[in-house]
C-alpha positions as CSV (number, residue, x, y, z in Angstrom):
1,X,-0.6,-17.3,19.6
2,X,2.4,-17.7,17.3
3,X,3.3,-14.8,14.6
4,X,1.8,-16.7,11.7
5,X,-1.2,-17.1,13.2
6,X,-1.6,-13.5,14.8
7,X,-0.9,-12.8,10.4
8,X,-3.6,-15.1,9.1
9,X,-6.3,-14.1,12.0
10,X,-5.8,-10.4,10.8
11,X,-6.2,-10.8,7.3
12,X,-8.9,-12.9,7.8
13,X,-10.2,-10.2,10.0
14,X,-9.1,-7.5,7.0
15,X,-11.3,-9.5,4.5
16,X,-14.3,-10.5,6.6
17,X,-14.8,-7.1,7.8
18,X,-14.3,-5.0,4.8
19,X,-16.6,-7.2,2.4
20,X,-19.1,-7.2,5.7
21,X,-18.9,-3.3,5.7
22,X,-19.0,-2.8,1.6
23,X,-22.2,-5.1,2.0
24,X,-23.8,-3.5,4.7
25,X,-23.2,0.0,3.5
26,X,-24.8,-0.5,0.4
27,X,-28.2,-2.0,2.0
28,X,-27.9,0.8,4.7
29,X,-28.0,3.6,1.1
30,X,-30.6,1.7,0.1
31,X,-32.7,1.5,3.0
32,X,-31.8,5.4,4.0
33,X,-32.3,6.4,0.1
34,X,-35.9,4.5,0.5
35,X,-36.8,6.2,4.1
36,X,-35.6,9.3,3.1
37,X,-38.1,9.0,-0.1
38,X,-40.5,8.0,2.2
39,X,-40.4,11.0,5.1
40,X,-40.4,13.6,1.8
41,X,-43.6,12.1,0.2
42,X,-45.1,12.2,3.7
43,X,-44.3,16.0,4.3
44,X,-45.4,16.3,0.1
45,X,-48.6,15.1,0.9
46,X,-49.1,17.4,4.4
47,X,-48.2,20.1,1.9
48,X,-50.6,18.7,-0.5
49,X,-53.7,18.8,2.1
50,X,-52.9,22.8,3.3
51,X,-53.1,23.8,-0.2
52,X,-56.4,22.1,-0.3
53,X,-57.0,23.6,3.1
54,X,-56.5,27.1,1.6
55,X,-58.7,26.8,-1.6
56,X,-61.2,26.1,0.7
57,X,-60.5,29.2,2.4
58,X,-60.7,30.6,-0.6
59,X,-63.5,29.7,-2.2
60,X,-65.3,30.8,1.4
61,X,-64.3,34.2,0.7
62,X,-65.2,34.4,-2.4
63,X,-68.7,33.0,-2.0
64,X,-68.9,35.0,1.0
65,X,-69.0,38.8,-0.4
66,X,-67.1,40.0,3.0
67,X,-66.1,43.6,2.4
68,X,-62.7,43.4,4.6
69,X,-61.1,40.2,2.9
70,X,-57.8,38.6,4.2
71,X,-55.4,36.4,2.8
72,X,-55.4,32.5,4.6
73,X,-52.7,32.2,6.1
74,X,-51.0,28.7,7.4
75,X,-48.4,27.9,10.1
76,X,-46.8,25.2,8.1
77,X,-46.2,26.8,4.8
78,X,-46.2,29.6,2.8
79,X,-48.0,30.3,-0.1
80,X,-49.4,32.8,-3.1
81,X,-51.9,33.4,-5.2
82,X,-51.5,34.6,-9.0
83,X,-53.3,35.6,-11.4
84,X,-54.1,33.7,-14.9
85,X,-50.9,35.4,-16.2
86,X,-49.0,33.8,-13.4
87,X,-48.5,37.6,-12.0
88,X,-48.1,37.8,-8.2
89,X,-51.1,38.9,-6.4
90,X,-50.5,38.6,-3.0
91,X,-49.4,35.7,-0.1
92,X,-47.1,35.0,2.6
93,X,-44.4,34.2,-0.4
94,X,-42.0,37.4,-1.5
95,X,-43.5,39.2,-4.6
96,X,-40.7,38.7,-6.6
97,X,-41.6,34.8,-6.4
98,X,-42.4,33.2,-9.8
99,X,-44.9,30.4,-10.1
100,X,-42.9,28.4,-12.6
101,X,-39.6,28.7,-10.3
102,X,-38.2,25.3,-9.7
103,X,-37.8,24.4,-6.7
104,X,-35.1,25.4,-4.3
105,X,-32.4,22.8,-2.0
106,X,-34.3,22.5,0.9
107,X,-37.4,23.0,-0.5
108,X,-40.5,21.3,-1.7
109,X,-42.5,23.0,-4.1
110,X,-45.8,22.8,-5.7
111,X,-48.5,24.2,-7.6
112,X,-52.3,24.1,-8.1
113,X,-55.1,24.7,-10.7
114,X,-57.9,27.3,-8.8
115,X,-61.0,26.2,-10.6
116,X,-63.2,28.5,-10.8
117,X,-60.8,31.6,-10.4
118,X,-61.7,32.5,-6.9
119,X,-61.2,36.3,-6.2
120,X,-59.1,36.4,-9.2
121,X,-56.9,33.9,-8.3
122,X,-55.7,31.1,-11.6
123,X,-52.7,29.3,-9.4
124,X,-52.1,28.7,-6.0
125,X,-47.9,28.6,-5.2
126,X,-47.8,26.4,-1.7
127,X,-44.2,25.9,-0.5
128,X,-42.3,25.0,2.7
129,X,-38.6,24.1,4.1
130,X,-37.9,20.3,4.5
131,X,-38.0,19.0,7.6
132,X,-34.7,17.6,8.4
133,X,-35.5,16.1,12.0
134,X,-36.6,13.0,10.7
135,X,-33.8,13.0,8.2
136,X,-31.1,13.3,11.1
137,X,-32.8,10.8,13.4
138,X,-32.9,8.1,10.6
139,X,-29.0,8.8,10.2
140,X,-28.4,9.0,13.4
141,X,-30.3,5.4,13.6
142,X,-28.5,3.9,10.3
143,X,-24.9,4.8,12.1
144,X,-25.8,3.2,15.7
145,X,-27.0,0.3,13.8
146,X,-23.2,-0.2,11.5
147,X,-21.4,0.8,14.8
148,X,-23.2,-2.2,16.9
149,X,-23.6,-4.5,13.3
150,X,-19.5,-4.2,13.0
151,X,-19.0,-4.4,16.8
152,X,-20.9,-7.8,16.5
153,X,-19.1,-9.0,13.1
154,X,-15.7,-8.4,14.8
155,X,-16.4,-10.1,17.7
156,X,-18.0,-12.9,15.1
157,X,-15.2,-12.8,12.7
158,X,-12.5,-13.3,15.6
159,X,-14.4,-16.5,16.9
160,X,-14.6,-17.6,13.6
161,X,-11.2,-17.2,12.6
162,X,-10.2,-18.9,16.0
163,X,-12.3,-21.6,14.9
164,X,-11.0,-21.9,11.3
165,X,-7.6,-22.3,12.4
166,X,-7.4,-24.5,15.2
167,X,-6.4,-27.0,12.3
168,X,-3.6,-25.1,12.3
169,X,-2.6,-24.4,15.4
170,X,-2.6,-28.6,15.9
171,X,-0.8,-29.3,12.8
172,X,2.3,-26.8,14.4
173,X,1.3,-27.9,17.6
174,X,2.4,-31.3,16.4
175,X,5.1,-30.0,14.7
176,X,6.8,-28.3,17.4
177,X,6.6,-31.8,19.5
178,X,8.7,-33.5,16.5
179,X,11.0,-30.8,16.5
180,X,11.1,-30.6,20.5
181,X,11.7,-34.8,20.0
182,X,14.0,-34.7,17.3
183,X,16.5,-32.1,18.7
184,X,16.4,-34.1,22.4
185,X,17.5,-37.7,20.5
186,X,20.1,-35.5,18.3
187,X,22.0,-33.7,21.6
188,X,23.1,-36.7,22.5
189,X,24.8,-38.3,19.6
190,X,26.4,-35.1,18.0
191,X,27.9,-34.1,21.5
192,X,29.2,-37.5,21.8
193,X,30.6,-37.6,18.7
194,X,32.4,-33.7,19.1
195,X,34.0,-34.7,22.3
196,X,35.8,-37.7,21.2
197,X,37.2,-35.5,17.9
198,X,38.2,-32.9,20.2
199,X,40.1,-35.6,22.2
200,X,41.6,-37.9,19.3
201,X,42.7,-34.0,18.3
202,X,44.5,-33.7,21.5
203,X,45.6,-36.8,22.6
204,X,45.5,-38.9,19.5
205,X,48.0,-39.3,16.4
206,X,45.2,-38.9,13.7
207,X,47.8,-37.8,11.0
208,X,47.1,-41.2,9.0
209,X,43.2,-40.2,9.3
210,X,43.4,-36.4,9.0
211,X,41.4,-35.9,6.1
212,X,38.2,-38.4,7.6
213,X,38.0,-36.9,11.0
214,X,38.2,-33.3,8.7
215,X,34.9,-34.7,7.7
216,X,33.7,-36.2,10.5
217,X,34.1,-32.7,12.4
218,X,32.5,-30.8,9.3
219,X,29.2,-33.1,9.7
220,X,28.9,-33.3,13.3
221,X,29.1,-29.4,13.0
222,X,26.6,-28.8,10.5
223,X,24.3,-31.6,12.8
224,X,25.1,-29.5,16.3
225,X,24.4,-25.9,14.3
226,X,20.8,-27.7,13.0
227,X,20.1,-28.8,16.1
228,X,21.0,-25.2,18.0
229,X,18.3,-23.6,15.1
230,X,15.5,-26.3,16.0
231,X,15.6,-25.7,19.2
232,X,15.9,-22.0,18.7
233,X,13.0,-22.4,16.6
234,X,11.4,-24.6,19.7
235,X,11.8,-22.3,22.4
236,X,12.2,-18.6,21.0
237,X,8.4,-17.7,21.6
238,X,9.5,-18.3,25.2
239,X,12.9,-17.9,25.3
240,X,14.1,-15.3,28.1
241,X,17.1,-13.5,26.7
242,X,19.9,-12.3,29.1
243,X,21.0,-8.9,27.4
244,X,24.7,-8.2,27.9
245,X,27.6,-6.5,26.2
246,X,28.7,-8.7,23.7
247,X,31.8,-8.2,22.2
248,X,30.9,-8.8,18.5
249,X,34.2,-8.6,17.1
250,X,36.2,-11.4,19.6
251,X,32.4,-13.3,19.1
252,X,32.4,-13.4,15.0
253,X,36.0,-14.1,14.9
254,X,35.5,-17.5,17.3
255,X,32.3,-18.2,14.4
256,X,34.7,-17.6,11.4
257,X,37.3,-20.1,13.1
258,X,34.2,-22.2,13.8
259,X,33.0,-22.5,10.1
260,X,36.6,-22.4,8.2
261,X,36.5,-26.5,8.0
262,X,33.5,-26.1,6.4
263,X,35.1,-23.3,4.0
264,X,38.0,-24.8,3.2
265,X,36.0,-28.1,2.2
266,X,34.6,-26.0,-0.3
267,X,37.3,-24.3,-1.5
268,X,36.2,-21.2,-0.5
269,X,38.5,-18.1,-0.4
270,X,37.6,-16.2,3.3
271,X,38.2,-12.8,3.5
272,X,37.6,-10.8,6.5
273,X,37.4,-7.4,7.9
274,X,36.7,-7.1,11.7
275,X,36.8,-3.7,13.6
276,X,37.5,-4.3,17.4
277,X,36.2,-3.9,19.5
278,X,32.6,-3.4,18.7
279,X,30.5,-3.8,21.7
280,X,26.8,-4.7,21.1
281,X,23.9,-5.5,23.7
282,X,22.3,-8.6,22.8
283,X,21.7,-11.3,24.0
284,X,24.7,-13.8,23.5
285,X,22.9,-17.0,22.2
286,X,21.0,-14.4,20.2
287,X,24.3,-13.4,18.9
288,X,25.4,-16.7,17.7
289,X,22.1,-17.6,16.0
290,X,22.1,-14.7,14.1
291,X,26.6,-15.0,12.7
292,X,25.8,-18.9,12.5
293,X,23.2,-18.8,9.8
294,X,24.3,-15.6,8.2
295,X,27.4,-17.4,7.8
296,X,26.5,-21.1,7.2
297,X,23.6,-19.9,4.7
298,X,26.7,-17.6,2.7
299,X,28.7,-21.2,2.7
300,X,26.1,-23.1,2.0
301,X,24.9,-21.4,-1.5
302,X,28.4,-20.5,-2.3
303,X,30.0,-21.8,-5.3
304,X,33.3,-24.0,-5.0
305,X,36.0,-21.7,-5.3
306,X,34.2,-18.5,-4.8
307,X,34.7,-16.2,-2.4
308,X,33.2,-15.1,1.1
309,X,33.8,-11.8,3.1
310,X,32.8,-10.6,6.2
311,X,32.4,-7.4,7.8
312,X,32.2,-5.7,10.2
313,X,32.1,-2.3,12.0
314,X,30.7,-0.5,15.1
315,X,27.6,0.9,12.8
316,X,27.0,-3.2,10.9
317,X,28.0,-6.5,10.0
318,X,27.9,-6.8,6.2
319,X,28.1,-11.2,4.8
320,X,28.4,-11.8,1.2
321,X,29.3,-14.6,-1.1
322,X,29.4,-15.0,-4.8
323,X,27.2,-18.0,-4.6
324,X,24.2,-18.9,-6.7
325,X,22.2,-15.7,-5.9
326,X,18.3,-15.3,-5.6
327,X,15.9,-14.6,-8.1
328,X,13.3,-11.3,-7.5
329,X,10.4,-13.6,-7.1
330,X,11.9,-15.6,-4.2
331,X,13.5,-12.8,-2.8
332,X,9.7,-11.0,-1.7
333,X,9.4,-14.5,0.5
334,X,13.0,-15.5,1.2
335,X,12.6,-13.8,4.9
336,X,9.7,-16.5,5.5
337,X,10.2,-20.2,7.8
338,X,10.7,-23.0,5.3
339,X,11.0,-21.1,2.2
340,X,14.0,-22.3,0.4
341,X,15.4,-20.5,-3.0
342,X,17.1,-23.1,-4.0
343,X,16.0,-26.7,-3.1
344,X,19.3,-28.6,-4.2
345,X,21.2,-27.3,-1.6
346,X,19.6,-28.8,1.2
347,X,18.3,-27.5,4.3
348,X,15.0,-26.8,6.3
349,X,14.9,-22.9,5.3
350,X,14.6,-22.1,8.6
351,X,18.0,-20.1,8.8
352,X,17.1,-16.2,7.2
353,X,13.6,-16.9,9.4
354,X,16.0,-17.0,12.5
355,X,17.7,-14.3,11.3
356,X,14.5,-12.0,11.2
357,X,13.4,-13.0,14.9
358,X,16.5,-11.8,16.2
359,X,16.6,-8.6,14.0
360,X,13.2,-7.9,14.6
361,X,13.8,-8.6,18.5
362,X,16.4,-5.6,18.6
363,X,14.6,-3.8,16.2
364,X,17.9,-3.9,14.0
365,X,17.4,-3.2,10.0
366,X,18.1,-5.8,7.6
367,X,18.9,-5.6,3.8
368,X,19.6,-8.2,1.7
369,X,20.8,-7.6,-2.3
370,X,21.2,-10.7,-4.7
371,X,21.5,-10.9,-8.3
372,X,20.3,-14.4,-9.7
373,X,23.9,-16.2,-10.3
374,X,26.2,-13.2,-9.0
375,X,25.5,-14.2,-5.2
376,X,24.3,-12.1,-2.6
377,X,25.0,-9.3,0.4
378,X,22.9,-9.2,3.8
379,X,23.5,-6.2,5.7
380,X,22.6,-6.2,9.2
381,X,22.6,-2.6,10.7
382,X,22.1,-1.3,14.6
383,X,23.0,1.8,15.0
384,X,20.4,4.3,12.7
């Protein structure tokens, strides 16, 4: 699966799964606010039926005209009786307990009329703890049920996803074949035509035609540096790199030698400032790719007579131009493959994309600072 679509399958995950979550956890406080509700009216009305139970009790005694009374006690309450000015008379409850006391957390609480006032009694306090088993099993319940509901969504959601971009996947399937075409029929021609320049050069007297094989060389460059990034491009989710020690310095001098026709026919002033040596380990092709299209792009978006320097020392290589710049809104997606700041100029905007895979690769640290019309700096840094 290629980086884009390991990006989109995520966020699509990201968004699935959180609006999935917010969804269910709202009907899962409903349903635990309403079941909750439900298991306390229950244990109400159990509470409900002993204080019947006990002014039943009561009333027995009373009617019964025992000498030794006793107070009816229950095992899943506890309760008091008071008077008709709500004064304590006795019960399993602590003196000190008022009748018109709200209830406590934890509690449940409730009070009843004793009609007629059975041995004295006017109000009957019955109260008791909560019963939290119930409570805990339904939570216990409600979180089983999200864990499996979102273990079933994911797996849903990545199927899904799968599905939704198999579009996609086809459309740069097919893409990759017309690159993979494109750059086989282009090798052939550009390499024919370098390799009878580099021969007229040698062995030819081209003095009368200098300036149109200049050209000619500049073009079949820029074709054979395109073709090297489409089939970078091609091959770089399975390209086996070779790490070596690269000699940077003798490397970007042989690119800067490499891209000076293409300077000069721009009138472009070339400054540069090359530590040696400054070994690297990278792979070589790696290497190229990444001075190639730092350099090329820096050409590319220069203006005529501006200027271009290049850097570099054991700790970065530092490429700048005073070319046409990039605005701040282009400069959030500038890293991305066929995003292009400035469409005039030509170009597939595949070059800063390259230059991110092989950064990224040797987890190396790129900055790039532009000013809309000023031009713009890439650092590339390896040693932190």
């Amino acid at each position: 699966m290629l980086n884009s679509e390991k990006r989109s399958l995520v966020r699509f995950l990201i968004i699935y799964l959180v609006s999935t979550f917010i969804l269910f956890s709202l009907a899962s406080w409903v349903f635990y606010l309403s079941a909750k509700r439900n298991i306390i009216q229950q244990q109400q009305e159990t509470m409900k039926y002993e204080a019947e139970h006990i002014k039943s009790k009561l009333r027995m005694l009373h009617r019964s005209n025992a000498k030794k009374l006793y107070y009816p006690k229950s095992t899943i309450v506890y309760s008091a009786i008071y008077d008709l000015d709500k004064n304590y008379i006795f019960g399993t409850l602590p003196s000190d307990h008022r009748v018109t006391e709200k209830e406590e957390k934890g509690t449940l609480h409730y009070v009843v009329k004793v009609e007629p006032y059975y041995l004295g009694a006017a109000y009957l306090l019955v109260q008791k703890h909560i019963d939290t088993t119930a409570i805990e099993v339904l939570q216990k319940q409600i979180l089983l049920f999200m864990l499996g509901a979102g273990i079933f969504f994911l797996v849903l959601g990545y199927f899904l996803g799968r599905l939704f971009m198999a579009p996609m996947r086809d459309a740069i399937e097919k893409m990759n074949h017309f690159i993979q075409d494109t750059t086989h029929e282009l090798n052939t021609p550009i390499s024919t035509i370098l390799t009878n320049i580099e021969m007229i050069e040698t062995f030819g007297k081209h003095e009368e035609n200098h300036n149109e094989l200049k050209r000619i060389e500049i073009a079949s460059k820029t074709l054979s540096r395109i073709y090297d990034d489409l089939t970078y491009l091609n091959l770089n989710h399975n390209y086996h790199r070779k790490i070596v020690t690269v000699d940077m310095s003798e490397l970007l001098q042989e690119r800067v030698v490499y891209f000076t026709a293409m300077a000069e026919a721009k009138g472009l002033k070339l400054l540069t400032d090359i530590t040696s040596p400054v070994m690297l380990q990278i792979d070589k092709n790696d290497a190229i790719r990444l001075l190639d299209n730092l350099i090329s792009n820096a050409i590319k978006y220069n203006k005529p007579q501006g200027m271009l320097r290049v850097i570099l020392d054991s700790n970065h290589l530092v490429v700048s131009d005073t070319g046409i710049g990039i605005n701040a809104t282009d400069m959030k997606q500038i890293m991305q493959r066929f995003k292009r700041a400035n469409k005039s100029e030509g170009g597939f905007g595949i070059g800063l994309d390259i230059v991110n895979q092989v950064v990224q690769s040797y987890h190396f640290d790129i900055k790039i600072y532009s000013h809309e019309g000023e031009g713009t700096k890439v650092v590339v840094i390896w040693e932190k």
